[in-house]
N, C-alpha and C positions, 0 to 999 in steps of 0.2 A: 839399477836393480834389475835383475834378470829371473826369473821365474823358470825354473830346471823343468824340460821338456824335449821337442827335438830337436830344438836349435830354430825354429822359425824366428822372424823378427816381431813376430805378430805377437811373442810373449815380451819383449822388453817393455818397459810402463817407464813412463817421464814423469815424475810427480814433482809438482810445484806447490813446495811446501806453506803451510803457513806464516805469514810475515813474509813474504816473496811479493813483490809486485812488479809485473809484468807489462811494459806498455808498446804493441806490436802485433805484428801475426808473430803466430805461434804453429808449426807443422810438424806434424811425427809419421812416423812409417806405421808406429806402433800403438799401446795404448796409450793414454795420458790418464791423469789425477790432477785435479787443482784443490789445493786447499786453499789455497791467498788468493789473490787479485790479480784478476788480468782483462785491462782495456787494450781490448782486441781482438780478429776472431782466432780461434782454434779448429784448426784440422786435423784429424788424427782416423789413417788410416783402419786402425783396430778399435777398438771401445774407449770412452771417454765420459771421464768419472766428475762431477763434482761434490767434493767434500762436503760435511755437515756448516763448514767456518768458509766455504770457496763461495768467491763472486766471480762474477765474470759480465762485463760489458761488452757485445761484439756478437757474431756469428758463431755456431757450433756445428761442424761438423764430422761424424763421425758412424761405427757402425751400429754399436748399442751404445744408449747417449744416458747416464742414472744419472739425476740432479738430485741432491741434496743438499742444495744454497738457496743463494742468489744468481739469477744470470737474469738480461737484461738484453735483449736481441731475440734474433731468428733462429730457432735450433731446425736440425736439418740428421733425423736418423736416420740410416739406410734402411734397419732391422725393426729397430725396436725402442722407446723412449720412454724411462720412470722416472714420476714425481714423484720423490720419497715427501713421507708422513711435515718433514721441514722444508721443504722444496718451496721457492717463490720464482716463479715462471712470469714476466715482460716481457712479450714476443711471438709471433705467429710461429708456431711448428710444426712440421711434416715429418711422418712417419708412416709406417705399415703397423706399428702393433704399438700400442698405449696405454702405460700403465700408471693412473694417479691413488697414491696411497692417501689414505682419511687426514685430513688436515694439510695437503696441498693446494699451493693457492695456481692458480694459473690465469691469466691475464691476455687474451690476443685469439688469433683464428688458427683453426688445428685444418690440417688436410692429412686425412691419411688414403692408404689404398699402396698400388704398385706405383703411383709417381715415384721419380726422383728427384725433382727440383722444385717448387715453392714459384708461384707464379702470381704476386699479390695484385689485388686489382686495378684497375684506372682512380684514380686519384681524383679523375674529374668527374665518379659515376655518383 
């Protein structure tokens, strides 16, 4: 699916549809959509969607990262990170900008600010 613009790759979207399961890394140039399942993580150069029916077991990385499932791991936005109103969050996340809509559940340690990488702490503290 291609999204008519000026030809950047930054508009193609990967979407994994409903009933798809996924078991792997998963890598795009571009944006991604998960609606089904995928134990694994997900890199995705441009924005990266989780459907209202999308799970995902694994790491998330991406630039604007919207959850509206389940995911279960470390998410990791460059820009900007939304818990939609159905969002269920298992996972420390790092962002610059946060947004949890009413009836988002989220679960783990948030770091925001200008970091880019998620530095969890000693295990033995």
């Amino acid at each position: 699916m291609k999204i008519k613009s000026n030809g950047s790759s930054m508009e193609e979207v990967t979407i994994i549809s409903s009933g798809v399961v996924i078991e792997g890394k998963v890598s795009s140039n571009g944006n991604v959509r998960v609606d089904g399942t995928v134990k694994g993580d997900i890199t995705a150069q441009g924005n990266l969607t989780v459907g209202e029916h999308g799970t995902i077991q694994g790491q998330l990385t991406g630039d604007v990262i919207s959850i509206g499932g389940k995911v279960e791991g470390t998410v990791n936005a460059k820009e900007k990170l939304v818990l939609e109103a159905k969002a269920v969050l298992k996972g420390d996340l790092v962002t610059k900008i946060l947004v949890v809509e009413a009836g988002a559940t989220f679960e783990g340690k948030s770091a925001m600010g200008s970091q880019s990488t998620y530095k969890p702490a000693n295990k033995t503290e």
